[in-house]
N, C-alpha and C positions, 0 to 999 in steps of 0.2 A: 504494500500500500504506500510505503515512504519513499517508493522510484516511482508509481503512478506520479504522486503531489509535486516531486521535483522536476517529475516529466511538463507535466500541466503548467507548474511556475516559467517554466525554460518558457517555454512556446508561448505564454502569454506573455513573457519580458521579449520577447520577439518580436511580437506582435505589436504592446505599447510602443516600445523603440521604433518600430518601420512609421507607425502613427506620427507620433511627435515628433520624428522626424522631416518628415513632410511636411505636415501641418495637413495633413489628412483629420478627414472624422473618423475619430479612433475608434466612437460606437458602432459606426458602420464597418468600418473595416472589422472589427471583431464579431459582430453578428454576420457576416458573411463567412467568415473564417468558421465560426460553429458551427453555421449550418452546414458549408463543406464537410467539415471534419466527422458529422453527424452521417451524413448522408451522398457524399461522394468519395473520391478517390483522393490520394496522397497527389496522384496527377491535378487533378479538378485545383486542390488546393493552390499546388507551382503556378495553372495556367488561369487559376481568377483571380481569390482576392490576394496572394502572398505574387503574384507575376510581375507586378512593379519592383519588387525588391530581393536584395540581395543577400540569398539566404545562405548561409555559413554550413558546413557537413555536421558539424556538431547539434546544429539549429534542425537540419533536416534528420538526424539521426534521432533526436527528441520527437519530433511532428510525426515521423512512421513507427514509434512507438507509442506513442498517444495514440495514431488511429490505429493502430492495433491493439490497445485495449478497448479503444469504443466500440469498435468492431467484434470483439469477445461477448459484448453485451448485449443479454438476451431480446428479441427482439420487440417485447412489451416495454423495455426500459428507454430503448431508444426512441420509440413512438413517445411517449412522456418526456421526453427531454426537448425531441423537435416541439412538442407545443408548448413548452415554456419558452419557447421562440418567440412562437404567435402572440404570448404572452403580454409581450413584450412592450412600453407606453408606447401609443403611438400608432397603436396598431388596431383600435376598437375598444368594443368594449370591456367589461368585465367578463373574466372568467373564472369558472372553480376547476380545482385540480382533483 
């Protein structure tokens, strides 16, 4: 569980970074990055929202092990996770979980 969490950290400090870097919307860069990583490929990731930046072996070495453990997860978990997407302000109304 403690190489999940530091997995997760790497790739979101990856993420912030390429952000604020730019002067990109960080929130949108990062709800595109989820939802890839939820529901597409480690490729989808490289060729949408991570394609503007310059992503380090290390950086890519964390990202296909994070989506290899989402990918481990049962597939009722991940349906639950994509709709705390939809979730999301901004996007409607209220929802219950």
């Amino acid at each position: 569980m403690k190489r999940s969490s530091a997995l997760l950290l790497a790739a979101l400090a990856v993420l912030c970074t390429c952000g604020l870097a730019t002067g990109e919307d960080s929130e949108e860069l990062f709800m595109d990055f989820l939802q890839t990583l939820l529901v597409g490929s480690t490729e989808e990731l490289y060729e949408g929202p991570l394609s503007k930046y310059n992503i380090n072996a290390d950086a890519k070495a964390a990202i296909a092990e994070l989506k290899s453990c989402i990918d481990g997860l049962q597939t009722v978990h991940k349906a639950e996770l994509v709709k705390l997407l939809v979730l999301r302000p901004g996007r409607g109304g209220a929802h219950s979980l």
